[in-house]
C-alpha positions as CSV (number, residue, x, y, z in Angstrom):
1,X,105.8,64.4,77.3
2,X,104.1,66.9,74.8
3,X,106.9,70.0,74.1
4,X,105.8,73.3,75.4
5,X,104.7,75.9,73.8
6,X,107.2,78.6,73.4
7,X,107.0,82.6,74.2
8,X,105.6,85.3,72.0
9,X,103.0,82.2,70.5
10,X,99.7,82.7,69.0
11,X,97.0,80.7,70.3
12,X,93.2,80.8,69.4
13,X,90.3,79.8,71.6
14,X,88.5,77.2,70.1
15,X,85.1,77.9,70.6
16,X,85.5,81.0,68.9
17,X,88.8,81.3,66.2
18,X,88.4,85.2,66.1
19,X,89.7,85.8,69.6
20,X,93.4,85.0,69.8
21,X,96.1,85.5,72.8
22,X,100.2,85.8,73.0
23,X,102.0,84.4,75.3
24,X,104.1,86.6,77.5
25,X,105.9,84.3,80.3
26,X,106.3,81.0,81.4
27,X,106.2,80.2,85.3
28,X,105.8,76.8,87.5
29,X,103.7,77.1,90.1
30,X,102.7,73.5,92.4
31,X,104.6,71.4,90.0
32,X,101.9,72.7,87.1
33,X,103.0,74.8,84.2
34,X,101.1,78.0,83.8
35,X,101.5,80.3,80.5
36,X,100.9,83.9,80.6
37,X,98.8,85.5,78.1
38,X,98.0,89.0,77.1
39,X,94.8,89.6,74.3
40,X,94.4,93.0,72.8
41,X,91.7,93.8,74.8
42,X,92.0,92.3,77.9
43,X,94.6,92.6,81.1
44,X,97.1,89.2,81.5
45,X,95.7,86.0,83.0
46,X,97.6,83.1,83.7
47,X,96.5,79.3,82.8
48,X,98.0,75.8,83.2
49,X,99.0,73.7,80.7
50,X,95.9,72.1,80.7
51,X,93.5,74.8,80.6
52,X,95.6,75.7,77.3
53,X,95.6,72.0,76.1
54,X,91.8,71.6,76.6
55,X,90.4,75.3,75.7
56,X,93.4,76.5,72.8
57,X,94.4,75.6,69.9
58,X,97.7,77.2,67.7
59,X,98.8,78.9,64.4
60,X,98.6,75.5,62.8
61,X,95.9,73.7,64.3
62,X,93.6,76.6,63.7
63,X,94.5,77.5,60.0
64,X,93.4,73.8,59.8
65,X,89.8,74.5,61.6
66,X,89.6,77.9,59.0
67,X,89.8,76.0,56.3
68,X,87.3,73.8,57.1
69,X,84.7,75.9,58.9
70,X,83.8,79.8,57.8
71,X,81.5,80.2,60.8
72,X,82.8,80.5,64.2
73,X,82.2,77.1,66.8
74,X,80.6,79.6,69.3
75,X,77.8,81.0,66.6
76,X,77.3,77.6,65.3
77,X,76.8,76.4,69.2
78,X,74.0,79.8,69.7
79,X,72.5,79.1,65.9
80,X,72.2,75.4,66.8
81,X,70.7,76.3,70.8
82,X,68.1,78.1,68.7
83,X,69.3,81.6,69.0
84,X,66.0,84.2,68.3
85,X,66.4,87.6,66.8
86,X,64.7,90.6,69.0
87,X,63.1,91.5,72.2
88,X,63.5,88.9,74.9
89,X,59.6,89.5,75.0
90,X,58.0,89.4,71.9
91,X,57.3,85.7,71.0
């Protein structure tokens, strides 16, 4: 079994490194483990273990992924899904 991660833990989505939550709180609910996290700008949320596992990544996995890459995953995903700059009419 993997070890849990523990309270008061950074962890960074990957799709985008620049947004980053804490977690507050631990709680098992059906048998699943759920963490707690609190961003700066948004109220708490909780997720399972496997939301986490398969959507975050932590302090060290990530300083990995910035040394590596200088542009976010999600701006690389809009640049490379052919993202156009102005009105949604003009063509």
């Amino acid at each position: 079994m993997e070890p849990t991660l523990e309270l008061n833990t950074k962890i960074y989505n990957k799709d985008n490194l620049d947004l980053f939550y804490l977690i507050t709180d631990k709680k098992l609910l059906n048998g699943i483990l759920h963490y707690k996290l609190k961003s700066y700008s948004s109220e708490e949320m909780y997720l399972s273990e496997f939301a986490i596992k398969a959507r975050f990544t932590t302090d060290n996995e990530s300083s990995k992924m910035f040394s590596k890459k200088t542009v976010s995953r999600l701006f690389s995903k809009i640049i490379k899904n052919g993202y156009i700059i102005g009105k949604a009419n003009d063509k």
